[in-house]
N, C-alpha and C positions, 0 to 999 in steps of 0.2 A: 324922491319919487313924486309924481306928477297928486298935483293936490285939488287945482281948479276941473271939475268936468270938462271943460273943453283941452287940457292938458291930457289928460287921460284918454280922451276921445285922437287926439294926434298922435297919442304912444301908440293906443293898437293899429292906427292908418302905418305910421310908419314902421310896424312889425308887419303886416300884413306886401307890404310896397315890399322889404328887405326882401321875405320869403320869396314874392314874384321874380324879383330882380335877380338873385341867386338860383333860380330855377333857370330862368332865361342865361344866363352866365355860363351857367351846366349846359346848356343846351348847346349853345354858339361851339365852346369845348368839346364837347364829342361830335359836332359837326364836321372839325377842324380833324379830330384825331380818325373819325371814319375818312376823309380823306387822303391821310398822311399813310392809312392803313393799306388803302387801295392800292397808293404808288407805291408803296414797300413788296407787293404783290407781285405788281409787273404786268398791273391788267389797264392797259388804257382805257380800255371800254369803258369799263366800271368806274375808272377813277374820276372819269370825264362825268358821267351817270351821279355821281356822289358828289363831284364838286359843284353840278347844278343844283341840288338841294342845297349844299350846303351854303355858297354862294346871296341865298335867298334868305336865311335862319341868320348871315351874318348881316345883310342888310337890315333885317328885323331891328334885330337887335340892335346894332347903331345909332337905326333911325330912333329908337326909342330914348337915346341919350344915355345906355348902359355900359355902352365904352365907348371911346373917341371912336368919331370917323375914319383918322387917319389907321387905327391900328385894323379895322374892317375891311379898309385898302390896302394895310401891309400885308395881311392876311391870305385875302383873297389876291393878291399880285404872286406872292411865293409859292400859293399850290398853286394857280396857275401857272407859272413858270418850272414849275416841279414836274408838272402834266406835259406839260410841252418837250421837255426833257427825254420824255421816256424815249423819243424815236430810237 
């Protein structure tokens, strides 16, 4: 266990930083899953409407360094080509 005050003081920053990070993580996830939701529907409109939010919650998140960039691009490239599909 953290013994020095300034030890103690970087446990709660870094419990505080987890809690953030695992909220934004959740978030990015149901971004992703309201979109998958959409095209399983069969409504373009909407899907298209959902994947601009969602789109934006994944760049957040990236840019924040919470999960690679590349997998933000794998992400947003599969629904969008998932959307384009629907024709």
């Amino acid at each position: 266990m953290a013994n020095s005050a300034q030890a103690r003081k970087r446990a709660r920053q870094a419990e505080t930083r987890r809690q953030q990070n695992m909220s934004l993580r959740s978030e990015m996830r149901t971004a992703i899953k309201k979109v998958r939701k959409a095209i399983s529907a069969g409504d373009k409109a909407a899907a298209q409407g959902v994947f601009r939010e969602a789109q934006s919650v994944i760049d957040s998140v990236v840019g924040r360094g919470i999960f690679h960039r590349n997998l933000g691009a794998r992400s947003k490239s599969r629904l969008s080509d998932a959307i384009k599909a629907m024709a």
